[in-house]
C-alpha atoms as one frame of an Amber mdcrd trajectory, in Angstrom:
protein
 -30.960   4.615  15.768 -30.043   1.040  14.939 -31.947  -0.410  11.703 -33.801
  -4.084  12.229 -33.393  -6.396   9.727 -37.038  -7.941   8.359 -35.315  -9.791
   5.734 -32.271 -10.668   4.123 -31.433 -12.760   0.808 -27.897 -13.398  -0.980
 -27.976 -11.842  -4.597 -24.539 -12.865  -5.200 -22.000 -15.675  -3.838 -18.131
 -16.307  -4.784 -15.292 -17.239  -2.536 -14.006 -13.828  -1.964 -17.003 -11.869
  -2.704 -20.681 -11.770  -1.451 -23.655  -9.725  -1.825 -26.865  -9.703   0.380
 -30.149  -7.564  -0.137 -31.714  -6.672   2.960 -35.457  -5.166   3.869 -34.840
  -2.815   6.745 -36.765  -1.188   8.780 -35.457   2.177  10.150 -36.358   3.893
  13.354 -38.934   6.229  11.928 -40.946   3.201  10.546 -39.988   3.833   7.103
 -38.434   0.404   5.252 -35.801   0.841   3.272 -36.057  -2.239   0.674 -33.548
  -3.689  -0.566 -30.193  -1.834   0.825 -26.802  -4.286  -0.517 -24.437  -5.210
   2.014 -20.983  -6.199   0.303 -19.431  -8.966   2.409 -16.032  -8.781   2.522
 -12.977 -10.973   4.610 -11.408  -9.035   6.359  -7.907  -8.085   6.012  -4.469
  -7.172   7.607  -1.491  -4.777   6.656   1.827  -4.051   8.182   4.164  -0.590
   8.477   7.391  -2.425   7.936  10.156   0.131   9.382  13.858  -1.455   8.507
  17.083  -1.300  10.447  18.312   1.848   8.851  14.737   3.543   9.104  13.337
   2.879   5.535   9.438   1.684   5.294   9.164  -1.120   3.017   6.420  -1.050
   0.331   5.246  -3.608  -2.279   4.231  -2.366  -6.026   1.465  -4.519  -7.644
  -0.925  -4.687 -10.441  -4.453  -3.408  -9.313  -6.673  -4.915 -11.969  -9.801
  -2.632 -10.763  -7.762   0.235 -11.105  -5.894  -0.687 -14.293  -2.123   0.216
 -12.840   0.002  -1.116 -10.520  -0.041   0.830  -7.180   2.107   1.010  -4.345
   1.018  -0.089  -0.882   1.359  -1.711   2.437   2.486  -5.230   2.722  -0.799
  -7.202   3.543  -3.536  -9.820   2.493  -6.806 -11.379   4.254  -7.369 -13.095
   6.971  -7.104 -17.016   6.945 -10.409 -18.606   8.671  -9.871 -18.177  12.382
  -6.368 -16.691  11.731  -5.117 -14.058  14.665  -5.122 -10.698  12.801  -1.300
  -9.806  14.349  -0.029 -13.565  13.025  -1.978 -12.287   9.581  -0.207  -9.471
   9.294   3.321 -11.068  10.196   2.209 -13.947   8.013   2.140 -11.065   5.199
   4.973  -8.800   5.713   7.202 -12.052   5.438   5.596 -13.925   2.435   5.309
 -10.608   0.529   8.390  -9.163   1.288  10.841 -11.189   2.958  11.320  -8.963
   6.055  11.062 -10.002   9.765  10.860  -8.313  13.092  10.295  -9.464  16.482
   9.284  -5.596  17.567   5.314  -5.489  16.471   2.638  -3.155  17.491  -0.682
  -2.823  17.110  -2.045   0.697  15.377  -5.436   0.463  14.678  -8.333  -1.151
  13.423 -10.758   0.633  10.607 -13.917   0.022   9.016 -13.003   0.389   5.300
 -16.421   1.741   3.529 -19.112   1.422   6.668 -21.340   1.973   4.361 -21.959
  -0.972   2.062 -19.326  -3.184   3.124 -19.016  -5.403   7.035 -15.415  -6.116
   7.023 -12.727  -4.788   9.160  -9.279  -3.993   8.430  -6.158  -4.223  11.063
  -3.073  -2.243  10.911   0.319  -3.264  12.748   4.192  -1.329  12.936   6.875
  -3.694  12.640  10.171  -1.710  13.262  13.999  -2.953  13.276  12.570  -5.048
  10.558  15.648  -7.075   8.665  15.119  -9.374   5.241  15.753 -12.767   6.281
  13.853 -14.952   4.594  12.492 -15.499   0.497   9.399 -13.836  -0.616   6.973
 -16.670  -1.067   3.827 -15.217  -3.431   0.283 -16.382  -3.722  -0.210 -17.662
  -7.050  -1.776 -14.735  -8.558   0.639 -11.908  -6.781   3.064 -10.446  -8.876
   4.772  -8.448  -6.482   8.172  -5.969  -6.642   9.349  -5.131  -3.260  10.915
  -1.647  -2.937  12.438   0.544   0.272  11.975   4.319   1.184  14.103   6.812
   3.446  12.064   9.371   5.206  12.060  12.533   3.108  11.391   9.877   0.217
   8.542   8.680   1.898   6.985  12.077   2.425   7.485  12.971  -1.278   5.153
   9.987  -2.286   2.484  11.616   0.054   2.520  15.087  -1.253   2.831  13.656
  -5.054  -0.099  11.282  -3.479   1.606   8.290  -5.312   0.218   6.385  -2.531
  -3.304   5.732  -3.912  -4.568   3.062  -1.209  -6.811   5.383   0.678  -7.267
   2.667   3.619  -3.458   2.701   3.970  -3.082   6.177   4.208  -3.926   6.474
   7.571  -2.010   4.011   8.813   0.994   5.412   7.316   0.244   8.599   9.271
  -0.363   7.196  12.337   2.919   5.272  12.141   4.640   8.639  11.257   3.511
  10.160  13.944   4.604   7.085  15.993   8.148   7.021  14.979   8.320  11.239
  14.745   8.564  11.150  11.358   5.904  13.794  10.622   8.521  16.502  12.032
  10.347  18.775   9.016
């Protein structure tokens, strides 16, 4: 089932972005010439849960999509960096918030297809904001807070357009028993 790779070339290089054209040759003996793999780093993103049981979500410009979007706390992987110490890394540079109560959710594939990377998803919960935000130089990041029922309005008006995310939202839902009316 698995495809062997006769050859591969780089069509495109940049820091956070690489492209590679590879000659396959599938199972049947067919070769499938040239099928682009989209390197990608791989990335981390946290469920931040507060005290008083509000999820904590940052609102930044997407330049790809051409809004600003609402999402998880999160940000890629430093070389060699842990993916839980990513993730804490993130929820506390991006928004401020700490928690010593972390668990892991999942990890996903985020388009098997064309891309290799892998994203991780954690639940921070009795989070508290102790500490400054501390941005990247390019993020341009407003922190905001949602109760429950607020939470579940932003899914059904699917507000929340990070499809990756999405499921770890869910899964922390179900979690924390928040999926019950």
């Amino acid at each position: 089932m698995e495809w062997k790779i006769l050859d591969s070339r780089y069509v495109y290089q940049d820091r956070w972005f690489q492209a590679r054209a590879d000659k396959c040759l599938l199972p049947d003996g067919r070769v499938m010439e040239p099928y682009y793999v989209i390197e990608l780093p791989n990335w981390t993103n946290m469920v931040i849960i507060t005290k008083d049981e509000k999820i904590v979500l940052v609102r930044q410009y997407r330049h790809a999509k051409g809004t600003a979007t609402l999402e998880l706390p999160g940000g890629i992987l430093e070389l060699g960096e842990d993916p839980m110490a990513s993730a804490i890394r993130e929820m506390r540079e991006e928004t401020g918030y700490v928690s010593t109560e972390i668990e892991f959710l999942f990890q996903v594939s985020p388009n098997p297809a064309i891309n290799n990377n892998t994203a991780y998803f954690f639940l921070a919960t009795n989070a508290e904001k102790l500490a400054e935000t501390s941005f990247d130089p390019f993020e341009d990041i407003i922190v905001e807070t949602y109760g429950k029922a607020e939470l579940k309005k932003l899914l059904e008006e699917n507000a929340l357009q990070h499809g990756v995310q999405l499921g770890a939202i869910y899964r922390a839902m179900i979690r924390l028993g928040w999926m019950i009316q």
